[in-house]
One Martini backbone bead per residue (centre of mass of N, CA, C, O) as a GRO file, in nm:
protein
  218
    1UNK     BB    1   7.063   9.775  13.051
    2UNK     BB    2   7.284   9.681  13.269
    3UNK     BB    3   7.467   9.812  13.565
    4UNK     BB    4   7.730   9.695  13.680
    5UNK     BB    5   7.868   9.794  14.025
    6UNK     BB    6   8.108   9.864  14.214
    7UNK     BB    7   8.261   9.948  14.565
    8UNK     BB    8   8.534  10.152  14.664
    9UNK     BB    9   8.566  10.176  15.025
   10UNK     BB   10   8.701  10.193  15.368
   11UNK     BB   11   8.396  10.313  15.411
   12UNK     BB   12   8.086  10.175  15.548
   13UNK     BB   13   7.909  10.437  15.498
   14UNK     BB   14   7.969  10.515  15.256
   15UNK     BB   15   7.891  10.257  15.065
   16UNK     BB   16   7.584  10.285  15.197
   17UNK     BB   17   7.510  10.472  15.045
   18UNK     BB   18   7.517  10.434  14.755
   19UNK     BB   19   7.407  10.159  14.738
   20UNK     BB   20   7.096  10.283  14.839
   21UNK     BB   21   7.103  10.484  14.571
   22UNK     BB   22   7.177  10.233  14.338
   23UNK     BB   23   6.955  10.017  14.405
   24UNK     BB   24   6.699  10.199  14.333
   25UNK     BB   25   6.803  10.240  14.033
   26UNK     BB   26   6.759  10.156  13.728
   27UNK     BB   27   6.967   9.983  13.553
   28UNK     BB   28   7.141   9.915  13.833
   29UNK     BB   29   7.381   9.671  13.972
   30UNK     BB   30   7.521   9.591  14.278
   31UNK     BB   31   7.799   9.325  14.299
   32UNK     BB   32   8.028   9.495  14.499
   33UNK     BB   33   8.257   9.542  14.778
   34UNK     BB   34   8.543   9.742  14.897
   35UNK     BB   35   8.786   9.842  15.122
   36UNK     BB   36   9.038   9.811  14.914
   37UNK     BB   37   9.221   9.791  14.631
   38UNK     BB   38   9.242   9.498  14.627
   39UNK     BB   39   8.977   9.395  14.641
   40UNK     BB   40   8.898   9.545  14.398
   41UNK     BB   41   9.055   9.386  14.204
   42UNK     BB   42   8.947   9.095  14.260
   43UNK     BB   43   8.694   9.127  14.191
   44UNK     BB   44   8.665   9.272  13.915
   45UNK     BB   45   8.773   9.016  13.812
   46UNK     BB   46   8.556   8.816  13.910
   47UNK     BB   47   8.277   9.015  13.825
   48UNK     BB   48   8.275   9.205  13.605
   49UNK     BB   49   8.234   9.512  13.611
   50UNK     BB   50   8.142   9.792  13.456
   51UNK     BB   51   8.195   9.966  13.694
   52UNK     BB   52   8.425  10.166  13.932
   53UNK     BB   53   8.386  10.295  14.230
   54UNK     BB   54   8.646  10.501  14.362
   55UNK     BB   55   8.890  10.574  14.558
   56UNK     BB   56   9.185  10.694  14.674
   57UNK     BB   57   9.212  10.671  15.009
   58UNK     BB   58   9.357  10.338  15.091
   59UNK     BB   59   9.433  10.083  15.241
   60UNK     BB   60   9.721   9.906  15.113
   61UNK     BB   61   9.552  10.033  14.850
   62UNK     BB   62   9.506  10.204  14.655
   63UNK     BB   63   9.328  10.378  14.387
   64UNK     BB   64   9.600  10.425  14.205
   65UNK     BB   65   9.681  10.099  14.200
   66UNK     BB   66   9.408   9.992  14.129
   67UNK     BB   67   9.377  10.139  13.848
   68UNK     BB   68   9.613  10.037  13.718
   69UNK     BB   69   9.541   9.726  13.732
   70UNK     BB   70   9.273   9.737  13.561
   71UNK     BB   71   9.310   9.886  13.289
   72UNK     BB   72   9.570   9.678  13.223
   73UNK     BB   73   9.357   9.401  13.307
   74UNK     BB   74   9.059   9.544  13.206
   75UNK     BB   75   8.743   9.651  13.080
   76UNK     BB   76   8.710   9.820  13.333
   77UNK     BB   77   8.533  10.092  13.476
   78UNK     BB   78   8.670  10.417  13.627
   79UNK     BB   79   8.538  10.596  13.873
   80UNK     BB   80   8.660  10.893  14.091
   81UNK     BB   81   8.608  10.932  14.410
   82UNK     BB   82   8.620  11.254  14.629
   83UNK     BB   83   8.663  11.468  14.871
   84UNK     BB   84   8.902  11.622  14.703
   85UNK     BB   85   8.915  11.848  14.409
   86UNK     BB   86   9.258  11.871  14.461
   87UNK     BB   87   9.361  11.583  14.467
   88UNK     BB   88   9.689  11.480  14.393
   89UNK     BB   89   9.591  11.165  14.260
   90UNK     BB   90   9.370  11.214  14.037
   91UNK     BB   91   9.506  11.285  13.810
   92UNK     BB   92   9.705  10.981  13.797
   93UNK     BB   93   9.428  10.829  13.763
   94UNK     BB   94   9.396  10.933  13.483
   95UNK     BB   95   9.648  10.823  13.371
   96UNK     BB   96   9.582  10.517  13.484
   97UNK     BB   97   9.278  10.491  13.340
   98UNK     BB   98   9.037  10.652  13.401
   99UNK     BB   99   8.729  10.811  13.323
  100UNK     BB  100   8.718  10.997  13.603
  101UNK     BB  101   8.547  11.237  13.815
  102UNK     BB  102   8.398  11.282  14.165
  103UNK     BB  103   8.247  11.413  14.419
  104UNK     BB  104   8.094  11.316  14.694
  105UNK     BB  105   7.914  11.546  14.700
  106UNK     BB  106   7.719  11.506  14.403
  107UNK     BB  107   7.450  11.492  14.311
  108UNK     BB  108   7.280  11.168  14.234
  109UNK     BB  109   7.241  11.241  13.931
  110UNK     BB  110   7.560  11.319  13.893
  111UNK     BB  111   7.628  10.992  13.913
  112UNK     BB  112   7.433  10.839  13.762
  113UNK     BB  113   7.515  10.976  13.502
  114UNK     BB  114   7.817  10.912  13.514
  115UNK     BB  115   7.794  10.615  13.499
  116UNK     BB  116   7.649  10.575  13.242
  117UNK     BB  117   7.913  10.767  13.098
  118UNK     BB  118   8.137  10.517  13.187
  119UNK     BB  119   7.993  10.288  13.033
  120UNK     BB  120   8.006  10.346  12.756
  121UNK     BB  121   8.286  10.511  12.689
  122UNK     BB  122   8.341  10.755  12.858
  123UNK     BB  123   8.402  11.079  12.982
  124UNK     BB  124   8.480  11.321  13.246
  125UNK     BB  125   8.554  11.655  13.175
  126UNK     BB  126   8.363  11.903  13.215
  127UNK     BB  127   8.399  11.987  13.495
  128UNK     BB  128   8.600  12.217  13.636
  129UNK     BB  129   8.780  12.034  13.856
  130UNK     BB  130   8.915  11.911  13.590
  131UNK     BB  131   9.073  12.118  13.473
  132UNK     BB  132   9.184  12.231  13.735
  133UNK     BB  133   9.379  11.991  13.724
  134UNK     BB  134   9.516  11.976  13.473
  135UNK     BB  135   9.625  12.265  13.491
  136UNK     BB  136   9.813  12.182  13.730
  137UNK     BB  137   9.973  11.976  13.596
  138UNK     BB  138  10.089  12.147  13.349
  139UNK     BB  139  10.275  12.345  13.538
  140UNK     BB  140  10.405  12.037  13.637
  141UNK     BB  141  10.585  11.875  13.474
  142UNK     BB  142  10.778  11.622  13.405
  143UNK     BB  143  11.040  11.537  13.385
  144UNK     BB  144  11.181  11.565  13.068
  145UNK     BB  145  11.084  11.502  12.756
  146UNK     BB  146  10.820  11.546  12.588
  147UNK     BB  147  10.642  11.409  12.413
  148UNK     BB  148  10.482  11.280  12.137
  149UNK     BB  149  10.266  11.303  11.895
  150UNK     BB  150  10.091  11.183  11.654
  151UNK     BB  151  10.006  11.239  11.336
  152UNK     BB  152   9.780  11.447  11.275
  153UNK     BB  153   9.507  11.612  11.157
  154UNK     BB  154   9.394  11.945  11.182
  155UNK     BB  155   9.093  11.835  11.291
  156UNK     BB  156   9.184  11.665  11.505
  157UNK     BB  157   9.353  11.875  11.665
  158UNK     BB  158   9.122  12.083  11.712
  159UNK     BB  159   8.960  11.811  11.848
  160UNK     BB  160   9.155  11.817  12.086
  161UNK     BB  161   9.143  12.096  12.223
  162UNK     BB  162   8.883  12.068  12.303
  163UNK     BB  163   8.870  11.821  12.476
  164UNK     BB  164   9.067  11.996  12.683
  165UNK     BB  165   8.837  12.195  12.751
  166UNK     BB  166   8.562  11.997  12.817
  167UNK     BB  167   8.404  11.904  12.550
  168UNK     BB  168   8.163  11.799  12.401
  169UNK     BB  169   8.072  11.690  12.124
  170UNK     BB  170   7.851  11.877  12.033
  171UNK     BB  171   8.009  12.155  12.135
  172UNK     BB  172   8.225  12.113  11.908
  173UNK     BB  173   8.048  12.095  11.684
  174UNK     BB  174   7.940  12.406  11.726
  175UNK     BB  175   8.190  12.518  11.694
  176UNK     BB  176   8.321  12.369  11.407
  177UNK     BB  177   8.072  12.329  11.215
  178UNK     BB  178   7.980  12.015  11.282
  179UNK     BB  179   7.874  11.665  11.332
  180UNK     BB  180   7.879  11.466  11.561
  181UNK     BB  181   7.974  11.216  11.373
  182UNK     BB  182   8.228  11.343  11.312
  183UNK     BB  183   8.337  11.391  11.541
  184UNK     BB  184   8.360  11.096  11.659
  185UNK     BB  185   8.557  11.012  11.471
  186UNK     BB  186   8.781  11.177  11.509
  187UNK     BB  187   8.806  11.061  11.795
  188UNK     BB  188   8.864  10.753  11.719
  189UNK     BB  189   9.124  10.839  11.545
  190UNK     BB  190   9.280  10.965  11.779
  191UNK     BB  191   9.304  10.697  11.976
  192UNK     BB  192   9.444  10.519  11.758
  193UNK     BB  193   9.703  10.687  11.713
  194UNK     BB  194   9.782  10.705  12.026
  195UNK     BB  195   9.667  10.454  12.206
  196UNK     BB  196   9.423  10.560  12.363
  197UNK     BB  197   9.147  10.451  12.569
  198UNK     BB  198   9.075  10.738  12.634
  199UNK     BB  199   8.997  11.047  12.641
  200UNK     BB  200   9.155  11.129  12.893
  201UNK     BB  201   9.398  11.051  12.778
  202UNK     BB  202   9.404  11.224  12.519
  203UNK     BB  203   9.436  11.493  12.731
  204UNK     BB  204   9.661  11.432  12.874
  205UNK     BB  205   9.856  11.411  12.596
  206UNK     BB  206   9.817  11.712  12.507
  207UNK     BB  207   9.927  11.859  12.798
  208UNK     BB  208  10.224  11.677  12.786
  209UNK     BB  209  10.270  11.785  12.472
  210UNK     BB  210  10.178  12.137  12.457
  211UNK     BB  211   9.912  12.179  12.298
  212UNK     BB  212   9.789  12.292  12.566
  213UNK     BB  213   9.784  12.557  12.778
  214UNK     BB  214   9.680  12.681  13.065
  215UNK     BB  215   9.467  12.993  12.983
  216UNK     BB  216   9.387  12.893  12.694
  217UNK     BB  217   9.204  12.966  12.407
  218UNK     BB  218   9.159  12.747  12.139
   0.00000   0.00000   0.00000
């Protein structure tokens, strides 16, 4: 299966980066690029790709504004490009329904695989600096009251507390002694109960309701 890719950054010399990396890689092809929010929007729209790797901060629209028009009327993944750990508009765009986020200097292998990952319809949680987005959005949450989850069986909680610690699936399952496919069902049903469109949003969705709160180890 080849996974197609958009790349949206408003430096013509970063997209020739990027381009250069994975058009050399079997199994993805770069099928096009955009210089600001709009463009990756329009093309996303007309070429449907599996990913697009997004930038944040671009002129005319950004890639919060672009990210939100894409997963609310597109099946397509969005990995979130980043020069700056700790970037405010971030966490947002995970919000907004990204896949996960890295940043750009990390190293080749772990774009590609990256990509791989959130073209599954996985997400990108493990990061350290993706934790510390979240405990930092945690500390300041928006004003008005909690939202509340819907009920999950205890089994289903503890499956969403690990999740927003940034475990895998394996790592789940050997932490409370069950089967990757166990987690992975669990996780499943999670999704559907929340509404959420992948783990990022659920993982959201546990830190906005208070289910878990950073610096705590549940």
């Amino acid at each position: 299966m080849t996974i197609r890719v958009l790349i949206a950054d408003d430096q013509e010399l970063v997209r020739a980066g990027f381009r250069k990396l994975l058009v050399a890689e079997a199994g993805i092809t770069v099928v096009g690029e955009a210089a600001d929010g709009g463009q990756a929007v329009a093309l996303a729209t007309r070429l449907a790709p599996d990913v697009v790797l997004m930038d944040i901060r671009m002129p005319r629209m950004d890639g919060l504004e672009a990210t939100r028009r894409l997963t609310g009327s597109t099946a397509v993944q969005v990995l979130i490009l980043t020069t700056y750990d700790l970037d405010e508009y971030v966490f947002e765009a995970l919000r907004a329904g990204a896949s996960g986020f890295l940043l750009k200097d990390s190293p080749p292998d772990t774009l590609i695989a990256g990509i791989g990952t959130v073209a599954r319809g996985d997400a990108l949680l493990a990061p350290s600096v993706t934790r510390r987005l979240i405990a930092e959005f945690a500390r300041r949450p928006p004003p008005g009251s909690r939202p509340v989850l819907p009920e999950l069986s205890p089994r289903e909680t503890e499956v969403l507390i690990q999740l927003a610690r940034g475990l895998s699936n394996r790592e789940i399952a050997r932490k409370l002694y069950l089967g990757e496919a166990t987690i992975k069902s669990h996780v499943g049903s999670i999704l559907a109960k929340t509404g959420c469109r992948d783990r990022v949003q659920a993982v959201v969705a546990a830190y906005e309701a208070g289910l878990v709160q950073p610096g705590h180890n549940n």
